[in-house]
N, CA, C and O of each residue as an XYZ file, in Angstrom:
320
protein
N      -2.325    -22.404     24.867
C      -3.764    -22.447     24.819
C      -4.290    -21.046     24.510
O      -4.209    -20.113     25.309
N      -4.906    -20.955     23.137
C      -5.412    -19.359     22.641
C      -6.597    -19.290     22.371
O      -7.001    -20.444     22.516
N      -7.620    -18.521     21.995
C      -8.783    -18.032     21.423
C      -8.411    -17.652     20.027
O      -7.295    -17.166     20.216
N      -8.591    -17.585     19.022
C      -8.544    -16.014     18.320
C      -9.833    -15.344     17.783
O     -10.591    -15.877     16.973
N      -9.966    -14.347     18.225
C     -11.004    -13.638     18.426
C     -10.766    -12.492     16.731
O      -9.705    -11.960     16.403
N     -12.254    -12.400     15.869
C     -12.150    -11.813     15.093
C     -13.201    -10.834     15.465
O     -14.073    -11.033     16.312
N     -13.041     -9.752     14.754
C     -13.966     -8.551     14.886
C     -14.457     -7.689     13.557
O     -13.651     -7.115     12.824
N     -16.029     -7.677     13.330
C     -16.007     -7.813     12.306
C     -17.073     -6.338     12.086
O     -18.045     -6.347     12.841
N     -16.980     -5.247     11.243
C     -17.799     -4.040     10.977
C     -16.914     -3.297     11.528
O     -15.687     -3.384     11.485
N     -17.640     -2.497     12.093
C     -17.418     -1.321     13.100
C     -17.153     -2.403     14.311
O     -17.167     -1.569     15.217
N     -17.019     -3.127     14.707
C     -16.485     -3.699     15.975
C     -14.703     -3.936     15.649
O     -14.060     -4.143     16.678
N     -14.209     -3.928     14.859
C     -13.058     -4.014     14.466
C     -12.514     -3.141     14.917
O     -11.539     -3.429     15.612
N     -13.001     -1.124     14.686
C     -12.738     -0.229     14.855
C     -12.476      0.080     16.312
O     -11.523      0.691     16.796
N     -13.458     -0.439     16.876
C     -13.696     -0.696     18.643
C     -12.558     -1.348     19.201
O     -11.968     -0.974     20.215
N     -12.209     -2.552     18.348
C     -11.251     -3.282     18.969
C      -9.579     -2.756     18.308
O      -8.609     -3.352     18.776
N      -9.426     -2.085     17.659
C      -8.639     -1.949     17.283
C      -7.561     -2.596     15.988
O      -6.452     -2.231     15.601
N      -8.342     -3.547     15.624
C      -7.940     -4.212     15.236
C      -8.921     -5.490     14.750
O      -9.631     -5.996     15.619
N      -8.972     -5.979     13.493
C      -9.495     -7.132     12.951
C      -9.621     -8.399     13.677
O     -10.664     -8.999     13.937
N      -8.306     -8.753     13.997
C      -8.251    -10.116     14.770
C      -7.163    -10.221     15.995
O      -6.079     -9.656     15.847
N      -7.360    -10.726     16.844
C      -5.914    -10.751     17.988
C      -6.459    -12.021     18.654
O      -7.636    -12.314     18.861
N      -5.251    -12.767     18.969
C      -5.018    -13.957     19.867
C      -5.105    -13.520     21.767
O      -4.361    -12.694     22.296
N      -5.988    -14.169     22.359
C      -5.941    -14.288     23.698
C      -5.599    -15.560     24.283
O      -5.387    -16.528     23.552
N      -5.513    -15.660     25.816
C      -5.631    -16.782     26.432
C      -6.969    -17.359     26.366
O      -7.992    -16.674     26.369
N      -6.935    -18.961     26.291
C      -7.978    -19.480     26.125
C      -8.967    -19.533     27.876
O      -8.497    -19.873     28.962
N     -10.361    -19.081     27.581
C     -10.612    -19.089     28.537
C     -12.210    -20.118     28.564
O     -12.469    -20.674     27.497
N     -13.226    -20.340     29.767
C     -13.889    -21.231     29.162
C     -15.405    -20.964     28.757
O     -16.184    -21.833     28.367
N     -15.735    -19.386     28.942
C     -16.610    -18.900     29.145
C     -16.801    -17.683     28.175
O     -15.997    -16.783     28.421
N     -17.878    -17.353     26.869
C     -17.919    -16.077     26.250
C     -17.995    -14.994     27.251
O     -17.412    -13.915     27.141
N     -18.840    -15.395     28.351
C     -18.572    -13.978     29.735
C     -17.400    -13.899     30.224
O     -17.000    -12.754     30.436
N     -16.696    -14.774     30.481
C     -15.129    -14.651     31.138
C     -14.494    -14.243     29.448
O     -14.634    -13.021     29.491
N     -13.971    -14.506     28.208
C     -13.723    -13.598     27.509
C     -14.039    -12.643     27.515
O     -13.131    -11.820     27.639
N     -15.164    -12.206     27.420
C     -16.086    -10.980     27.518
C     -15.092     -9.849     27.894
O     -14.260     -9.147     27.318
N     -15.805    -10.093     29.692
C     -15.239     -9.712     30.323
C     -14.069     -9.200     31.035
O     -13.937     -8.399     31.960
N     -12.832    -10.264     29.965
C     -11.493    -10.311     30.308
C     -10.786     -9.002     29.716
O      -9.807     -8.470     30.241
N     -11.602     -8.426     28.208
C     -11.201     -7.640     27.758
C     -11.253     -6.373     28.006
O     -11.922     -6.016     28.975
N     -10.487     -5.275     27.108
C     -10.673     -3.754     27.727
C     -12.319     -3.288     28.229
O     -13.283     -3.973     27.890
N     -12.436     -2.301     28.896
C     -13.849     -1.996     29.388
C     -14.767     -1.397     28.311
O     -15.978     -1.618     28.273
N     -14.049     -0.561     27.372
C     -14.825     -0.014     26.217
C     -15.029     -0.927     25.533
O     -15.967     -0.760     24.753
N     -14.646     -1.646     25.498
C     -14.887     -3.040     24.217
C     -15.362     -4.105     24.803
O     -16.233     -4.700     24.168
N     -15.044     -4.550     25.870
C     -16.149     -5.362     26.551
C     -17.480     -4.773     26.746
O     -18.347     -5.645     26.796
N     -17.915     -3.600     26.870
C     -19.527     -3.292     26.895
C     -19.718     -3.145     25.382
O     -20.906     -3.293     25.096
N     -18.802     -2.859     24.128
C     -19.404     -3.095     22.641
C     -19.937     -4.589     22.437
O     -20.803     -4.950     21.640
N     -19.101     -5.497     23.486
C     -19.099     -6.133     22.609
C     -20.078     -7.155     23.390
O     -20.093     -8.256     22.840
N     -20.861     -7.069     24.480
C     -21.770     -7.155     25.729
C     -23.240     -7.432     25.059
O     -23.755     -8.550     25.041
N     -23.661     -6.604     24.673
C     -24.805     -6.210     24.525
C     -25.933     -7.990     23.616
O     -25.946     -9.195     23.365
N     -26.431     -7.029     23.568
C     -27.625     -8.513     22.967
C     -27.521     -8.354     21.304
O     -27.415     -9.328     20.559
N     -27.560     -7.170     20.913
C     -27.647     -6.796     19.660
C     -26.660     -7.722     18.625
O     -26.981     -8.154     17.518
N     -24.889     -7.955     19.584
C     -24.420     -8.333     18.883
C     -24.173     -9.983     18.683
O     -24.294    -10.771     19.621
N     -23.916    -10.267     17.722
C     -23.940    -11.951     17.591
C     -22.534    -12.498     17.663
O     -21.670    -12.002     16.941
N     -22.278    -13.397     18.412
C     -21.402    -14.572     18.289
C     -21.583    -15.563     17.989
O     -22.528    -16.342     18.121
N     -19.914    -15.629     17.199
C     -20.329    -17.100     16.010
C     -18.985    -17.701     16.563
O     -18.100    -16.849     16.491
N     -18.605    -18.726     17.018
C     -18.108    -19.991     17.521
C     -17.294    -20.913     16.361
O     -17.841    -21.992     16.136
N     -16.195    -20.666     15.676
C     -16.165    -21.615     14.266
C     -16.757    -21.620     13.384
O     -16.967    -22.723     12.879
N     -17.228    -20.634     12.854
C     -18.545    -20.489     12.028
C     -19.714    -20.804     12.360
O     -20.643    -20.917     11.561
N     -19.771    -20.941     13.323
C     -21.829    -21.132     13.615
C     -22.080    -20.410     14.987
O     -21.496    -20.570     16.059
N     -23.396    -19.344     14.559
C     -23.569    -18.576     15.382
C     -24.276    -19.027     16.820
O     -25.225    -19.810     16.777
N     -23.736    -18.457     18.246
C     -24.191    -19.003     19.090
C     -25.596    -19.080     19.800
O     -25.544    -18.266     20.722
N     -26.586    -19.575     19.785
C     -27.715    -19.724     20.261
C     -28.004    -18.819     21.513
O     -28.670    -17.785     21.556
N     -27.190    -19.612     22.739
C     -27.283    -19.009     24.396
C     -26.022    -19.266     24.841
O     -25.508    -20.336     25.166
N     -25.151    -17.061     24.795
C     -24.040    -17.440     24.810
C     -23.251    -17.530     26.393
O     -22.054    -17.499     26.678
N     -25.033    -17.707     27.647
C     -24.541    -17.874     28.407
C     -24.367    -19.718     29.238
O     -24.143    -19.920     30.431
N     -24.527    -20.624     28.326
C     -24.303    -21.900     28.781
C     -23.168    -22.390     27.697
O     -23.010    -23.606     27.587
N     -22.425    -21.569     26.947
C     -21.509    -21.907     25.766
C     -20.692    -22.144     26.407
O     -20.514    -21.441     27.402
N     -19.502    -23.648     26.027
C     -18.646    -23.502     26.168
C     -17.426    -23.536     25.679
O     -17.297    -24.276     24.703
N     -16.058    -22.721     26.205
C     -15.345    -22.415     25.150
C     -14.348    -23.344     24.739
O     -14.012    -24.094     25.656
N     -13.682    -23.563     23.501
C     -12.351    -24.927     23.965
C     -11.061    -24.043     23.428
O     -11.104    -22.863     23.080
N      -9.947    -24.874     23.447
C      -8.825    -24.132     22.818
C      -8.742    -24.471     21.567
O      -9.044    -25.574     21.109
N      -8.241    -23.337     20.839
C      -8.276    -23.289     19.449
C      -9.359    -22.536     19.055
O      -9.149    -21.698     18.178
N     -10.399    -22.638     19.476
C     -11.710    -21.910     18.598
C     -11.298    -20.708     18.830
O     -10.535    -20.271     19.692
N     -12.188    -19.927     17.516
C     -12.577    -18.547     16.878
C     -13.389    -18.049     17.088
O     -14.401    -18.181     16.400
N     -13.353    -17.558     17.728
C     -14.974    -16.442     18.528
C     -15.017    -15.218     17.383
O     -14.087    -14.415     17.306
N     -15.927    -15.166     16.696
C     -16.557    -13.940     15.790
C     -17.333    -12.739     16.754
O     -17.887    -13.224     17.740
N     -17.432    -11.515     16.641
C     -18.302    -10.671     17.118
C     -18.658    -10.113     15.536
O     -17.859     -9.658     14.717
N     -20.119    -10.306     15.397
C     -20.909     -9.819     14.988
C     -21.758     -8.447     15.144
O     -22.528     -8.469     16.105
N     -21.759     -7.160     14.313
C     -22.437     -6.088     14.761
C     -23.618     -6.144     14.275
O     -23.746     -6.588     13.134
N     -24.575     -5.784     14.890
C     -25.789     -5.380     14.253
C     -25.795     -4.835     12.969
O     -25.068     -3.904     12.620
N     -26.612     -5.409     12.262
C     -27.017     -5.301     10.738
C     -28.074     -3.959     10.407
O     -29.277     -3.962     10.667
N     -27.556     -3.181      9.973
C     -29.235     -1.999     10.206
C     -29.262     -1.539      8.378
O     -28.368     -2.217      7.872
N     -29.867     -0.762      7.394
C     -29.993     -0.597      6.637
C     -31.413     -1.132      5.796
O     -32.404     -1.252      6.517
N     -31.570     -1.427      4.480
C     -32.251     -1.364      3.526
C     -32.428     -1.584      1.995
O     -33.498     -1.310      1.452
C-alpha cells in the first residue's frame, strides 16, 4: 500500500527529488506531516496546491486519501 508523491518547481528541490513512493496513509495532514520537517512546512502552507490524480484539491483538510493515488505539490505561481 503506497502514495506516490510528485514534486513539482522548486518544491522538487526541497524534496530532493521529483517523485518518491511512501506508505499509504489516509490523510494529506498525516502525509504532510509524516514527512521530513523542512519539507513538511514547504509543503504546509496555503500558498501551495494539491492535486489528487490530476485534479486539484478543494479542502485538503476533509480529503481523503486511497492507495495508489498521486498526490502533486504544487508551488506558487508568481511572475508576468
Amino acid at each position: 500500500m503506497a502514495l506516490k508523491l510528485v514534486f513539482m518547481g522548486r518544491l522538487a528541490d526541497s524534496a530532493g527529488t521529483a517523485e518518491r513512493e511512501v506508505a499509504a496513509v489516509p490523510s494529506i495532514a498525516a502525509l504532510i506531516a509524516g514527512l521530513e520537517p523542512d519539507l513538511s512546512a514547504a509543503l504546509g502552507g496555503p500558498k501551495v496546491k494539491i492535486a489528487v490524480n490530476g485534479k486539484i484539491v478543494a479542502d485538503r483538510a476533509i480529503f481523503t486519501l486511497r492507495d495508489g493515488d498521486e498526490v502533486a505539490f504544487l508551488p506558487p505561481v508568481s511572475g508576468g
